[in-house]
C-alpha positions as CSV (number, residue, x, y, z in Angstrom):
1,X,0.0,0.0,0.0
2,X,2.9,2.4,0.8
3,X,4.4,1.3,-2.5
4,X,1.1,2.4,-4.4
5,X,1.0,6.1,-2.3
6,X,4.3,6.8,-3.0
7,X,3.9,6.6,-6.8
8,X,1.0,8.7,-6.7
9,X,3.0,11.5,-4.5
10,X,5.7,11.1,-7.4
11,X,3.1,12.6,-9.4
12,X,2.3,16.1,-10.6
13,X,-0.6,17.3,-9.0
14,X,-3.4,17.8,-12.1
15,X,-7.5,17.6,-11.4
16,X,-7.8,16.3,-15.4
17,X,-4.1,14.0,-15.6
18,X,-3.0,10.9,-13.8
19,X,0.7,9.4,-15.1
20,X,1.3,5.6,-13.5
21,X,4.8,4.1,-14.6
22,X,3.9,0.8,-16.2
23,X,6.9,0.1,-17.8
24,X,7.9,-2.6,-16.0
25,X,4.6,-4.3,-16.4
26,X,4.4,-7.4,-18.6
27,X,0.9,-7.8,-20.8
28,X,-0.8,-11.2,-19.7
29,X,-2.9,-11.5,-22.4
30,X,-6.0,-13.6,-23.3
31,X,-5.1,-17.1,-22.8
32,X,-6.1,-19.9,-23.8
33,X,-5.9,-22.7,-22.2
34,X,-5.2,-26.7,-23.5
35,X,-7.9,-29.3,-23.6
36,X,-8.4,-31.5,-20.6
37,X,-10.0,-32.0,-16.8
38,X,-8.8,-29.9,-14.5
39,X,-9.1,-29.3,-10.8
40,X,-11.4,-26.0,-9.5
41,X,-12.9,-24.6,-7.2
42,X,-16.3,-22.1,-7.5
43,X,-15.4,-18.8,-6.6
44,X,-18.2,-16.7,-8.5
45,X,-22.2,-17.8,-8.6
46,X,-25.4,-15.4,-9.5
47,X,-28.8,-15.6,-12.0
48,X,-29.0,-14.3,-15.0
49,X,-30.5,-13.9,-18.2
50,X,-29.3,-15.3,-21.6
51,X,-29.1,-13.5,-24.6
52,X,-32.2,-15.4,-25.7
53,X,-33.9,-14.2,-22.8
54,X,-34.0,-17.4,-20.7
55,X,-33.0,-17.3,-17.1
56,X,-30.0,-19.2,-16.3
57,X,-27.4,-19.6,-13.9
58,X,-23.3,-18.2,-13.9
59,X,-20.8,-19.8,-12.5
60,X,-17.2,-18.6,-12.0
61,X,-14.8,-21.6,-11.3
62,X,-10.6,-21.0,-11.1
63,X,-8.6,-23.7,-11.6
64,X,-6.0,-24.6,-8.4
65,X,-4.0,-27.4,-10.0
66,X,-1.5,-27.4,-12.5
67,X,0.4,-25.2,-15.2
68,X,-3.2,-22.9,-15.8
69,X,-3.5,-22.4,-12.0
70,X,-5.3,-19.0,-11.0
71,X,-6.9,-19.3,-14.4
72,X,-10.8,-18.2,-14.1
73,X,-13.8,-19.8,-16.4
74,X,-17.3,-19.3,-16.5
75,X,-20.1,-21.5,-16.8
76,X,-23.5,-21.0,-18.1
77,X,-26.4,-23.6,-17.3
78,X,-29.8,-22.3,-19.1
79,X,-32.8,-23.1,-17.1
80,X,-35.9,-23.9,-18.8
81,X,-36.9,-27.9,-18.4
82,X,-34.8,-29.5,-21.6
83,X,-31.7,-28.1,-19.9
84,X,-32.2,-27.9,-16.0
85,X,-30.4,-31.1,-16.0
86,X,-27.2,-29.6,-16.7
87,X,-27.7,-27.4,-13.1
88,X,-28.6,-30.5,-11.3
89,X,-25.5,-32.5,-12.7
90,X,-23.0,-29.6,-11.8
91,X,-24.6,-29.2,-8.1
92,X,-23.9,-33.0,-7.9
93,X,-20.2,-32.3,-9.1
94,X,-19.9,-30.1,-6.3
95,X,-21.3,-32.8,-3.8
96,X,-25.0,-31.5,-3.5
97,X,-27.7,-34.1,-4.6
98,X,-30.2,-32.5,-7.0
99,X,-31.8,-35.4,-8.9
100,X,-35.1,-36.3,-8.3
101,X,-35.2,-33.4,-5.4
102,X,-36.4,-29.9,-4.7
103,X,-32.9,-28.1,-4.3
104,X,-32.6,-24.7,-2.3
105,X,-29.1,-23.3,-3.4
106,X,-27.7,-21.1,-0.8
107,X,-24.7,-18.8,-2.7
108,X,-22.4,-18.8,0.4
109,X,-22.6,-22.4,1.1
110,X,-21.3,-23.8,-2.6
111,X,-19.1,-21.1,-3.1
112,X,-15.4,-22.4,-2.3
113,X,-16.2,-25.9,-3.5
114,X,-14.5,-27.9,-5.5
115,X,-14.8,-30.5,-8.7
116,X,-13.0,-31.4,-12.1
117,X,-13.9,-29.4,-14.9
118,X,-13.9,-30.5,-18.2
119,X,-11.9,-27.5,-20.5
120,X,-12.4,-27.6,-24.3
121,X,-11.2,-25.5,-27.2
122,X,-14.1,-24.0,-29.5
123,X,-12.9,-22.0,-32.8
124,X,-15.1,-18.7,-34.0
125,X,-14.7,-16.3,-37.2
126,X,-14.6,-12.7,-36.3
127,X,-14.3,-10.1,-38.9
128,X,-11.1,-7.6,-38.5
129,X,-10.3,-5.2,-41.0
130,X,-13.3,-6.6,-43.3
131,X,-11.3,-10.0,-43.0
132,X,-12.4,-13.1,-41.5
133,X,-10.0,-14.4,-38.8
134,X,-10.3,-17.3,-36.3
135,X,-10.6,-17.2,-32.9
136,X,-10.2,-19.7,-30.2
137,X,-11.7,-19.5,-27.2
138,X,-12.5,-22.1,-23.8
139,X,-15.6,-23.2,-22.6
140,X,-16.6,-25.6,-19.8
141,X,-18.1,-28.7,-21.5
142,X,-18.9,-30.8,-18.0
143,X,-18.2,-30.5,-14.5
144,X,-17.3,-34.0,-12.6
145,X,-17.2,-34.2,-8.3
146,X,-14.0,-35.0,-6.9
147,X,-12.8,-38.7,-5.9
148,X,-12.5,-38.0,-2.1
149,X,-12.8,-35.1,-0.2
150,X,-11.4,-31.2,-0.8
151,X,-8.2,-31.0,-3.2
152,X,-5.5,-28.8,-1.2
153,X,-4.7,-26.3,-3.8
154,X,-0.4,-26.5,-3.0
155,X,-0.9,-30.6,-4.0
156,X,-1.0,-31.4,-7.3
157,X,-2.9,-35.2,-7.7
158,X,-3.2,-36.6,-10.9
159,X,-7.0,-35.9,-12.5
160,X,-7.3,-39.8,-12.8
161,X,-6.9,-39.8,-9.1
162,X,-9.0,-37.3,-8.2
163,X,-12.3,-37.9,-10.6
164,X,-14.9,-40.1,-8.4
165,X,-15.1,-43.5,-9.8
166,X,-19.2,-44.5,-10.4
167,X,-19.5,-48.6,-10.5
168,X,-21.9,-49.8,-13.3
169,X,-25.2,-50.2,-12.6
170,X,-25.3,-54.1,-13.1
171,X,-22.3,-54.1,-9.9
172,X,-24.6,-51.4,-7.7
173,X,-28.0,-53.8,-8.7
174,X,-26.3,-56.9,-8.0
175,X,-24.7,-55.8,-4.4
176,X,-28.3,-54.3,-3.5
177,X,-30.3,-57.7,-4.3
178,X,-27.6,-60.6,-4.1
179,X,-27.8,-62.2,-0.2
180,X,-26.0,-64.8,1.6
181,X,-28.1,-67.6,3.0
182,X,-27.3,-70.2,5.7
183,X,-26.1,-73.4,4.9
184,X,-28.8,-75.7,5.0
185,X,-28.2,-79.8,5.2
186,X,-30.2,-81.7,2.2
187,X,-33.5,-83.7,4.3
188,X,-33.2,-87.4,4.5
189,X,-35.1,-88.8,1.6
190,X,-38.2,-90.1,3.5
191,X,-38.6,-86.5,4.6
192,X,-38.3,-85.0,1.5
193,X,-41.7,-83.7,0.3
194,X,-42.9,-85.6,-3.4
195,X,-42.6,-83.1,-6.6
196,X,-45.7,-81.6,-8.1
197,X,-47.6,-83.6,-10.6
198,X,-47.8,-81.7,-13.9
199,X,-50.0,-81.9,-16.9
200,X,-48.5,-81.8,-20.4
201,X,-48.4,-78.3,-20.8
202,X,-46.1,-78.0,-17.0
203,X,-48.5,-76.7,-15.1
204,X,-48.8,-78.0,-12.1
205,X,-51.8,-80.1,-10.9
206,X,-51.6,-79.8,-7.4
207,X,-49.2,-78.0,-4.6
């Protein structure tokens, strides 16, 4: 802060003129940023309304991991009902369930939390000069919750590590339904109770 006053008192005083020394300030540009998952954090949230005038939620998320770190993307999820699932998958990224539920989103609880983001590279023609020249820029294609618990941003993990594993749905039915039952020794056979009769067609003809 003393550093900032002191260049202002270097100044000439002028009501319409301000001089700041910036010549030993380097230009960081727009950058863009490779292909790939990375690890973030949300550090920006708030409603909107999309160009096509549909309401729809922003989210700012800055990546902590890696050669981009401190890099900041935003997120647009549109919701009217043929996208709202794209909102409910990234509150689930962020480790709030949403599907199937009535969600209240409170700003200061997500904000700070993290997921993997999925960064991609679109191209766009913009017209310079009365020539066409091609852009890139990033977008945020999907956001993915994190394997097990927060990510401290100072350890880099490998994204393979850090993406939450789901089983298949045949493994999840199969644990849900399969049970163990006792051991049971077979009945001597003059216990045993006689089979069913059965007509031709296999029904049975009595029980």
């Amino acid at each position: 802060m003393v550093e900032d006053e002191n260049l202002f008192n270097a100044m000439p005083d002028s009501d319409d003129t301000i001089e700041v020394d910036f010549t030993d300030t380097e230009s960081k540009g727009f950058q863009i940023i490779e292909r790939g998952r990375y690890v973030a954090k949300l550090v920006g949230f708030e409603k909107g309304i999309s160009t096509a005038g549909n309401s729809q939620f922003i989210w700012l998320f800055r990546i902590i991991q890696g050669n981009y770190k401190g890099t900041e993307l935003k997120f647009w999820t549109a919701l009217v009902a043929k996208a709202r699932w794209k909102v409910a998958e990234t509150l689930e990224a962020l480790g709030i369930p949403s599907f199937g539920a009535i969600v209240k989103i409170d700003k200061n609880e997500i904000l700070g939390k993290q997921c993997i983001i999925q960064v991609e590279v679109d191209e766009y023609e913009k017209k310079v000069d009365g020539k066409l020249v091609v852009n890139e820029s990033n977008k945020i294609e999907k956001c993915f919750p994190i394997q097990s618990g927060a990510v401290k941003e100072k350890d880099d993990i490998p994204i393979e590590t850090a993406i939450k594993k789901e089983e298949p749905k045949e493994k999840v039915a199969e644990k849900t339904t399969k049970a163990v039952l006792p051991a049971q020794e077979e009945a001597p056979a003059s216990e045993k109770a006689p089979a069913a009769a059965k007509d031709d067609g296999g029904q049975a003809l009595f029980s």
